[in-house]
C-alpha positions as CSV (number, residue, x, y, z in Angstrom):
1,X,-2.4,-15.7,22.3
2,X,-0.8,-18.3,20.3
3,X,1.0,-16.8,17.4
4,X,1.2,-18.8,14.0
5,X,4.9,-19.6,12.8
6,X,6.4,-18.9,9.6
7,X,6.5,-22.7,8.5
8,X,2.9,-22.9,9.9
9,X,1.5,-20.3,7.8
10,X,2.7,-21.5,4.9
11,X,1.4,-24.6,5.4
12,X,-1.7,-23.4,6.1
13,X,-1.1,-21.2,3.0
14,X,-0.7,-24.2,0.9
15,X,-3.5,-25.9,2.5
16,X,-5.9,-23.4,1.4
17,X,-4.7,-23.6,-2.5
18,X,-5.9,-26.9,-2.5
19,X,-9.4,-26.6,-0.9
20,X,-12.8,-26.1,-2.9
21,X,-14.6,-22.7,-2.7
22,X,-17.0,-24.5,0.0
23,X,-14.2,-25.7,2.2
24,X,-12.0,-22.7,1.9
25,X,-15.3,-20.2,3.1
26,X,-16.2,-22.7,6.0
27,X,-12.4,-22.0,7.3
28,X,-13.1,-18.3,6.3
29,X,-15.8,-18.4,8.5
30,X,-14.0,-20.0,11.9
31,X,-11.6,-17.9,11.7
32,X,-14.1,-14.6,11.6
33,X,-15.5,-16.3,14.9
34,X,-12.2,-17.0,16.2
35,X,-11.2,-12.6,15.8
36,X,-14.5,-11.2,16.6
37,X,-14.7,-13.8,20.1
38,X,-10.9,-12.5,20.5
39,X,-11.6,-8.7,20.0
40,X,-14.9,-9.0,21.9
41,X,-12.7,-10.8,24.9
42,X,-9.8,-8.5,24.6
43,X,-10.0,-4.9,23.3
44,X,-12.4,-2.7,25.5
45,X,-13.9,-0.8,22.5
46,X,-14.8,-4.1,20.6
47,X,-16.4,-5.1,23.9
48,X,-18.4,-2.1,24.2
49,X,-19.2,-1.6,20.3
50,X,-20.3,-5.4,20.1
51,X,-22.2,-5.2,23.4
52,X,-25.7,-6.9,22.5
53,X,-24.7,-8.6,19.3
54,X,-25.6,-12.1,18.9
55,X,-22.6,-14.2,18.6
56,X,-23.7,-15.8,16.3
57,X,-25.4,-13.3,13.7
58,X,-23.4,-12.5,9.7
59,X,-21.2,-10.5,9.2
60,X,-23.2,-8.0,7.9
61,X,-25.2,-6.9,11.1
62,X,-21.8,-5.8,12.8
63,X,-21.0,-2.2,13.1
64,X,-18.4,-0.8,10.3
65,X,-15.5,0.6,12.0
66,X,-12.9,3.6,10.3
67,X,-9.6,5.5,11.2
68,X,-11.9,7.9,12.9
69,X,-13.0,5.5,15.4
70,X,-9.4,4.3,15.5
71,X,-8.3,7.6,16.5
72,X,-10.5,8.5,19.0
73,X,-10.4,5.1,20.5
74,X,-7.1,4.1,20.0
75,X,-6.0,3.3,23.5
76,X,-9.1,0.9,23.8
77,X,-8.5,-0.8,20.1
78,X,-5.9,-2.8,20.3
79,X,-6.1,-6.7,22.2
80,X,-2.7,-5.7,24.3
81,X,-3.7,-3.0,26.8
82,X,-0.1,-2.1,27.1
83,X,-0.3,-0.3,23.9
84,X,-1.2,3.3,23.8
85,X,-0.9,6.5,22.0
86,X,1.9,8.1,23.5
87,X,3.8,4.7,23.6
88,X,3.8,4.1,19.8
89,X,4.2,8.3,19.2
90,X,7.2,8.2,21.4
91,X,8.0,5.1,19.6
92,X,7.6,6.6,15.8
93,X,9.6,9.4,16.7
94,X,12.5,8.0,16.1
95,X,12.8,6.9,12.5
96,X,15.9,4.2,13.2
97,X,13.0,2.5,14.8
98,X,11.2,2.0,10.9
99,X,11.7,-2.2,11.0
100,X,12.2,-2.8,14.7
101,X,9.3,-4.2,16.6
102,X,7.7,-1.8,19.4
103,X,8.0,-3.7,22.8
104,X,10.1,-6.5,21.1
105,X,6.3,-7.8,19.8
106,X,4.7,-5.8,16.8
107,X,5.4,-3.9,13.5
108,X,4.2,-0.9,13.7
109,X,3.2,0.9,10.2
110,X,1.6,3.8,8.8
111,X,-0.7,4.4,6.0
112,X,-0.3,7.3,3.3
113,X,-3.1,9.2,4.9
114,X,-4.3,9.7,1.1
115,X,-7.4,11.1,2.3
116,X,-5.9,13.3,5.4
117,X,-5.0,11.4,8.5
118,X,-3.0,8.6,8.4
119,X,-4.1,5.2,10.1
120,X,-1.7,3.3,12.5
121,X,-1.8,-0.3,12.2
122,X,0.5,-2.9,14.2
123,X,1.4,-5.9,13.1
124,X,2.3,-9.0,15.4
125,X,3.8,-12.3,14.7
126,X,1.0,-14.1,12.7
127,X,0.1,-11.1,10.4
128,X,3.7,-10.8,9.5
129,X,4.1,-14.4,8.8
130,X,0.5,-14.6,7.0
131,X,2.0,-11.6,4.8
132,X,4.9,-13.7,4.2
133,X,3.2,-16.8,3.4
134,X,0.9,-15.0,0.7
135,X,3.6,-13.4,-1.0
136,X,5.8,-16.3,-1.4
137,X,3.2,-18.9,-2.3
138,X,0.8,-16.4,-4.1
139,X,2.2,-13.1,-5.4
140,X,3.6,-14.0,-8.7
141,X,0.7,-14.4,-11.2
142,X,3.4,-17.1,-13.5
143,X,5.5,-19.7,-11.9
144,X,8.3,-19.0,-14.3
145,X,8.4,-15.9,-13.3
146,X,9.8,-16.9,-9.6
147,X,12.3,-19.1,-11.5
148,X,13.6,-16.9,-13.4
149,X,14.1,-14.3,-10.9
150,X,16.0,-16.8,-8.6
151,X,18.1,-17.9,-11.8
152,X,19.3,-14.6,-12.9
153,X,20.9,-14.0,-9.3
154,X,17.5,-13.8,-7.1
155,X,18.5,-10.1,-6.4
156,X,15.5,-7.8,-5.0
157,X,14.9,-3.9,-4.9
158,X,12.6,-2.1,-3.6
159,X,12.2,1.7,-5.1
160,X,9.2,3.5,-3.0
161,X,9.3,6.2,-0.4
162,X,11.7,5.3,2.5
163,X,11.3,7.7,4.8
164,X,8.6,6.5,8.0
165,X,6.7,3.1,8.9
166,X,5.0,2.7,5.3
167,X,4.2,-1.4,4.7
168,X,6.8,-1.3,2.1
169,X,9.8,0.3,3.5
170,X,9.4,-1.1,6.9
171,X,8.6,-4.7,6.0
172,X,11.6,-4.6,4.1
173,X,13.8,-3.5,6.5
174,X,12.6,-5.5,9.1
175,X,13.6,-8.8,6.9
176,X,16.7,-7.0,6.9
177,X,16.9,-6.8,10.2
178,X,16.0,-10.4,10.7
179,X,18.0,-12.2,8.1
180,X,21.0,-9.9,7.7
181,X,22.5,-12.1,5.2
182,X,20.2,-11.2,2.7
183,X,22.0,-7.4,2.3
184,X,23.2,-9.0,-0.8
185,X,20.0,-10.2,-2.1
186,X,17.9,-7.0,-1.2
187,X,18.0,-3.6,-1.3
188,X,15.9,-0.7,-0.4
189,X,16.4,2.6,-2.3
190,X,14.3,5.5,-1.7
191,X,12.2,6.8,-4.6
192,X,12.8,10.1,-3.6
193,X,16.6,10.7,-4.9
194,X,18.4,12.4,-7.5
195,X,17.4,9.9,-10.8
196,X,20.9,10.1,-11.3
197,X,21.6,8.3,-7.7
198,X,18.8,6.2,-8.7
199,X,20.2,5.2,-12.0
200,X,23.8,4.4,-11.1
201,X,22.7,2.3,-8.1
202,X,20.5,0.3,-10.3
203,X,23.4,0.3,-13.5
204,X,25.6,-1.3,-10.4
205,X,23.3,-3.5,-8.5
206,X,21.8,-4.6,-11.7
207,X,18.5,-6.2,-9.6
208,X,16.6,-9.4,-10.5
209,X,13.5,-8.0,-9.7
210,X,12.2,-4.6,-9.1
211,X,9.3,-3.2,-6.8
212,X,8.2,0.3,-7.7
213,X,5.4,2.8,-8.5
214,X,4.5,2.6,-12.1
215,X,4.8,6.3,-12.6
216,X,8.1,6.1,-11.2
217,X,9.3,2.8,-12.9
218,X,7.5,5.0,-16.6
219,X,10.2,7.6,-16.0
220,X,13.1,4.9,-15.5
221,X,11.4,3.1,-18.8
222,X,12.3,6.4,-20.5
223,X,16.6,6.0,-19.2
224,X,16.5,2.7,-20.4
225,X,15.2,3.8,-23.6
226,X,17.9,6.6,-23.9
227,X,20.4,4.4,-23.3
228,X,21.6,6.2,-19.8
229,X,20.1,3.0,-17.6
230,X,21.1,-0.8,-18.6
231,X,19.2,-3.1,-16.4
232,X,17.3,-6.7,-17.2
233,X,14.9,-7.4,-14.6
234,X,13.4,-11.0,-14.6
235,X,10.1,-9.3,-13.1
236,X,8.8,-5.9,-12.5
237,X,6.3,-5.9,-9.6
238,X,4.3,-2.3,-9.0
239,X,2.6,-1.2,-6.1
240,X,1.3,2.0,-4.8
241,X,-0.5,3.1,-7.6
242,X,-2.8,1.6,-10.5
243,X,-0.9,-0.2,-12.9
244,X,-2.7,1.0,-16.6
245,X,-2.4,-1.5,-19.5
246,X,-0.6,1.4,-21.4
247,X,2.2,1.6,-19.0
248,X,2.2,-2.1,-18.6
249,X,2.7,-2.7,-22.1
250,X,5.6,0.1,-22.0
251,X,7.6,-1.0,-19.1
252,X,7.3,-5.2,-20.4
253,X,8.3,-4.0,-24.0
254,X,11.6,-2.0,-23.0
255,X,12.6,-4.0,-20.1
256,X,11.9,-7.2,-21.4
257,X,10.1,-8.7,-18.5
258,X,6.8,-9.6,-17.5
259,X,5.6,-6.9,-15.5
260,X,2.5,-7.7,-12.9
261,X,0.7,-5.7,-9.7
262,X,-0.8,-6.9,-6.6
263,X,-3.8,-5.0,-4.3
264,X,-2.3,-4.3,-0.9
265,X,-2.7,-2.0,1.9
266,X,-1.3,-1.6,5.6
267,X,-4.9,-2.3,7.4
268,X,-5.0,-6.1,5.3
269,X,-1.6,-6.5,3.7
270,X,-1.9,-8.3,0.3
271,X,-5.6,-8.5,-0.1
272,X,-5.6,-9.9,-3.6
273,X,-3.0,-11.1,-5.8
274,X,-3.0,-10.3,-9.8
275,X,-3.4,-13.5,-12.4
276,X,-2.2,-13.6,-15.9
277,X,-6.1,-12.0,-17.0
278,X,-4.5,-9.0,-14.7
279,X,-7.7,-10.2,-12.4
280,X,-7.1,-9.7,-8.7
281,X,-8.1,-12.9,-7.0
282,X,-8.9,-11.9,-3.4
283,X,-7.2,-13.9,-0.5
284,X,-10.2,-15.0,0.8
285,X,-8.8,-17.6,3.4
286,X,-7.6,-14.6,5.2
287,X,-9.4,-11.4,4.4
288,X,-12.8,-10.5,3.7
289,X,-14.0,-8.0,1.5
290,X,-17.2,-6.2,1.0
291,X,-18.2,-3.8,-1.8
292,X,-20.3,-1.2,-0.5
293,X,-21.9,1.9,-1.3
294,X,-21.8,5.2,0.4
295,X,-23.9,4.2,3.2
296,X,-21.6,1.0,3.7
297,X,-24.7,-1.4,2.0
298,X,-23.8,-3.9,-0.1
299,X,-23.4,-3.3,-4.1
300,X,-24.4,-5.6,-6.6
301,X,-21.6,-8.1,-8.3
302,X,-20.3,-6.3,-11.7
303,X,-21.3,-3.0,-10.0
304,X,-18.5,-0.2,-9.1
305,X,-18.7,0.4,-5.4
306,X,-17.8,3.9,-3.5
307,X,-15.4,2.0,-0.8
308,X,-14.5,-1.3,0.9
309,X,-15.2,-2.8,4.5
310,X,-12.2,-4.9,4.7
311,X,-11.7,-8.0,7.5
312,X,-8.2,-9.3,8.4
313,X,-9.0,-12.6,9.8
314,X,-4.7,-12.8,10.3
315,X,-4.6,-9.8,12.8
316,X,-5.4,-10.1,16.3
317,X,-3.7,-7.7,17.8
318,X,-5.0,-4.8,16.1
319,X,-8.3,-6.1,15.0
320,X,-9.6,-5.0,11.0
321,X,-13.3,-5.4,11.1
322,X,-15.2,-4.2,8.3
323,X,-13.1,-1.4,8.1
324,X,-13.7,1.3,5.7
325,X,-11.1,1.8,2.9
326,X,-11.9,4.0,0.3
327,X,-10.9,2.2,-2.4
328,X,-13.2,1.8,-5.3
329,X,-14.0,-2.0,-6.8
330,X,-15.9,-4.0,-8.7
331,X,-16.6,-8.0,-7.2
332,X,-17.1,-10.2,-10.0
333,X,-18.4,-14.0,-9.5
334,X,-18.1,-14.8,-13.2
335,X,-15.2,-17.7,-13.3
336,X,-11.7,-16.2,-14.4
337,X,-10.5,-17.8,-17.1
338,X,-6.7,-18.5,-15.2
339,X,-8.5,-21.0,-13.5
340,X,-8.2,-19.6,-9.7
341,X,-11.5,-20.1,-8.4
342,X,-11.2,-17.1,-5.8
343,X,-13.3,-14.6,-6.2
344,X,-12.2,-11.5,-8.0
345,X,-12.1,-7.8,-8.3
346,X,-11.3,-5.2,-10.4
347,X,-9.9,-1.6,-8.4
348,X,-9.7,1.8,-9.7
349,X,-6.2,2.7,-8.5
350,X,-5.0,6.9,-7.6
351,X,-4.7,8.3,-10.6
352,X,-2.1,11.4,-9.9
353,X,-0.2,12.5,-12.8
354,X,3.4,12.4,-14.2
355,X,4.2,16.1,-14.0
356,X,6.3,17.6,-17.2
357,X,8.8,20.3,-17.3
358,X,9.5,23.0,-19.7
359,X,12.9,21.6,-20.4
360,X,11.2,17.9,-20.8
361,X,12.0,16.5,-17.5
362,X,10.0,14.5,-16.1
363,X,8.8,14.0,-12.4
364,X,6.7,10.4,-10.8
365,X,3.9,11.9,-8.3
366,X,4.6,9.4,-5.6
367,X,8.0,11.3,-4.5
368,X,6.5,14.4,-4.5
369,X,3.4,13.1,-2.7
370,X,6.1,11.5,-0.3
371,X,7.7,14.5,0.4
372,X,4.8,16.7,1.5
373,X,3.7,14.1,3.4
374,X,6.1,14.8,5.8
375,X,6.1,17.7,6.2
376,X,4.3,17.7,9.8
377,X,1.4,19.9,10.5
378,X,0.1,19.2,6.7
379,X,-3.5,17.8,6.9
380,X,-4.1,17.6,3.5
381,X,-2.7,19.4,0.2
382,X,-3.0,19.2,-3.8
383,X,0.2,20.4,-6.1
384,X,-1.3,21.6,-8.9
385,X,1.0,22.3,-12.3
386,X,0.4,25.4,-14.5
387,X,1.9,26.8,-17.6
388,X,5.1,28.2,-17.3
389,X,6.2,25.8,-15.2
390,X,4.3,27.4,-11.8
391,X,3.7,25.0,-9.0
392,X,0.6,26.2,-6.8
393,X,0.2,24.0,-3.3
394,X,-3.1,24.2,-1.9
395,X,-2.9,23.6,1.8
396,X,-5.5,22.8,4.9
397,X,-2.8,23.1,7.7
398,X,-2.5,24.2,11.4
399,X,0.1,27.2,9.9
400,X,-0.6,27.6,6.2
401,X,2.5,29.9,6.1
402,X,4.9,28.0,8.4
403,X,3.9,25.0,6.5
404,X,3.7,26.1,3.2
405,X,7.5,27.2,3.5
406,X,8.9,23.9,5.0
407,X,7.5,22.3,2.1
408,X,8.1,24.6,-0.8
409,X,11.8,24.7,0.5
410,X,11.8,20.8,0.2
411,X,10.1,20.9,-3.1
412,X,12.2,23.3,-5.0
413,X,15.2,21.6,-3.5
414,X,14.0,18.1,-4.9
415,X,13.2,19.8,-7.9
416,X,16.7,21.7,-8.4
417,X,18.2,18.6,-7.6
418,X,17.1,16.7,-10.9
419,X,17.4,19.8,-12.8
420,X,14.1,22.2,-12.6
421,X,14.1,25.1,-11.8
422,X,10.5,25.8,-10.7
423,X,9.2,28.3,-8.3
424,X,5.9,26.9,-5.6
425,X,3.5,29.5,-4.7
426,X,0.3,29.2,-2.1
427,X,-2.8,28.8,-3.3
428,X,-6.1,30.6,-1.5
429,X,-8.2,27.8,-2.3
430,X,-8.8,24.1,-0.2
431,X,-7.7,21.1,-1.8
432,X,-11.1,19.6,-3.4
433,X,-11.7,16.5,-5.2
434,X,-12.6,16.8,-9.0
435,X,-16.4,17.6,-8.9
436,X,-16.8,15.6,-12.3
437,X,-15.5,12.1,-11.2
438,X,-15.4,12.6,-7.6
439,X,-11.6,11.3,-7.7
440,X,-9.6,13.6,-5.1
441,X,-5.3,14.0,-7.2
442,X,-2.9,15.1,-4.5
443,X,-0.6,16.0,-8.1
444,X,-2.2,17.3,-11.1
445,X,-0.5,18.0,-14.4
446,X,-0.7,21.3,-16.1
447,X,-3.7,23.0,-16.2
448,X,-3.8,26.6,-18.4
């Protein structure tokens, strides 16, 4: 297989801006041939599961796949049979691995697992360049924006959880890897530290641009105010989490930046990039998406769907075909008024809380979430504030009680170290979604 340069695919990139809607799906559409002929030729379970499908038939009349057929099929899924199970365990054992490439050929990352087991997805040399391509030519909703960040020292950092093969930390430090001059112009820093670490690295490194979750980059918002942080970004970009117009407004007011999102995910990398009407304009060149309902059929346009089948036309290796992802969207097909004549969408993002202390301190969700998640033998868990500053876990695990001690020893310590003092007990009940909105919080703010 032929793999797609970095030049190449942003030329390709480039190309695509400049086509009409019609031309744009006609290449849309060889390039779906192009991965379902590869998949059916090379991976045995796309061969059996397409088995009696006309080549030639939509989209719509393939099978839906999910992490659960992933799983269970895993050594049949991907278009290299040299790749199996035990290789890329073995492989993801060793975290010094997190930006190398398994067998000198493929990223390998990890999702969250934000609704129980995590998906593992690799990456070869055209989906990393695709990635690269969007980003560069696509990412930033304002073309000022990317000048100013290059003319106020082009200086990058990235604050999420850096601590396994998550898209963001390991893309990072696989550039790193790659280009090793850019230590100067890129940083990681893991959102899980001390806010005091966090805030004299940033007072010293004094970035151009930050990546972050917005709960996280709310609390920072809150330093700056105070006077304890004294940063200027050029751009704030979030990720991770939904970006709400309140917090938006916030973080652009005291930092004095624009502040933008994007809609990305391991399985399709960016899938849609934000405009200036905060619309998501999907990257429709290179990924499909379909609205659907519960029982994967199609939703109306303007109507909220209960997940997504998402197609990576960039990834051949591990093929993405109309995979479930239980994000929730809207598709609209009314024209955007920023001119982009992509389709758009709008996405209910997670929708953890900010969790607040007796004393006033205040904690993101997205480290804690972090650090239960790896905690090993956790299948799923909620942290769920009370009154009097109780934290009560509520755990489906293979050990509930050797678990629920590895991770309230890692809690209180992540706690004590930013100046809480909170004790974790275990809670009798399963971790449940809300049976109102149907929206499942792995971090909930105080409840009486």
């Amino acid at each position: 297989m032929k793999q797609i340069g970095l030049l190449r695919a942003l030329a390709l990139t480039r190309k695509a801006n400049k086509m009409s809607n019609q031309e744009r799906i006609a290449l849309q559409q060889r390039r779906l041939k192009e991965l379902i002929a590869y998949a059916r030729k090379n991976s045995s379970y796309f061969s059996k599961l397409y088995k009696g499908i006309d080549k030639d038939c939509p989209l719509s009349e393939y099978p839906t796949t999910n992490k659960a057929d992933m799983a269970k099929h895993f050594d049949e899924w991907f278009t290299d049979r040299s790749i199996t199970r035990d290789i890329v365990d073995s492989f993801m054992s060793d975290l010094s691995n997190v930006g190398k490439k398994l067998n000198g050929k493929y990223l390998v990352y990890t999702t969250s697992g934000s609704t129980g087991t995590p998906c593992i997805v690799l990456y070869d040399d055209t989906t990393i360049n695709v990635s690269s391509a969007i980003g560069v030519l696509r990412s930033f909703a304002r073309k000022e924006d990317m000048r100013l960040f290059m003319q106020s020292g082009g200086k990058a950092l990235a604050l999420f959880a850096d601590n396994g093969f998550y898209l963001g930390s390991g893309s990072g430090k696989y550039q790193l890897r790659k280009m090793p001059w850019k230590k100067r112009k890129m940083k990681a820093l893991d959102v899980r530290k001390s806010n005091s670490e966090i805030i004299a690295l940033l007072n010293a490194y004094q970035p151009s641009m930050i990546g972050c979750y917005p709960s996280a980059m709310e609390i920072l918002a809150a330093k700056q105010e105070k006077g304890n942080l004294h940063i200027r970004p050029a751009m704030i970009m979030t990720g991770g989490e939904k970006l709400n117009d309140d917090v938006r407004e916030y973080l652009s007011k005291v930092f004095g930046c624009y502040v933008q999102t994007n809609y990305s995910c391991t399985k399709g990398g960016t899938v849609a990039c934000e405009c200036t009407e905060r619309h998501f304009h999907i990257n429709d060149d290179w990924i499909i998406v379909e609205a659907v309902d519960e029982n994967n059929q199609p939703v109306p346009f303007g109507t909220q769907s209960a997940k997504v089948l998402l197609t990576n036309l960039a990834n051949k290796i591990c093929p993405i075909i109309r995979f479930e992802i239980t994000d929730r969207i809207i598709l609209h097909k009314e024209p955007c008024a920023c001119g982009n004549s992509r389709p758009w969408l709008t996405l209910e993002g997670r929708t953890d809380d900010i969790l607040v202390f007796g004393n006033g301190i205040k904690f993101a969700p997205l480290p804690l979430y972090a650090i239960l998640k790896e905690v090993q033998g956790i299948e799923r868990f909620q942290l769920i504030q009370h009154v009097n500053d109780r934290l009560e876990l509520w755990l489906i695990a293979k050990n509930k009680q050797e678990q629920f001690a590895k991770a309230k020893q890692a809690i209180e310590a992540h706690l004590r170290q930013n100046g809480v003092d909170a004790k974790i007990y275990l809670s009798n009940s399963d971790p449940s979604a809300d049976p109102i909105s149907g929206k499942f919080k792995h971090v909930v703010a105080k409840k009486s």
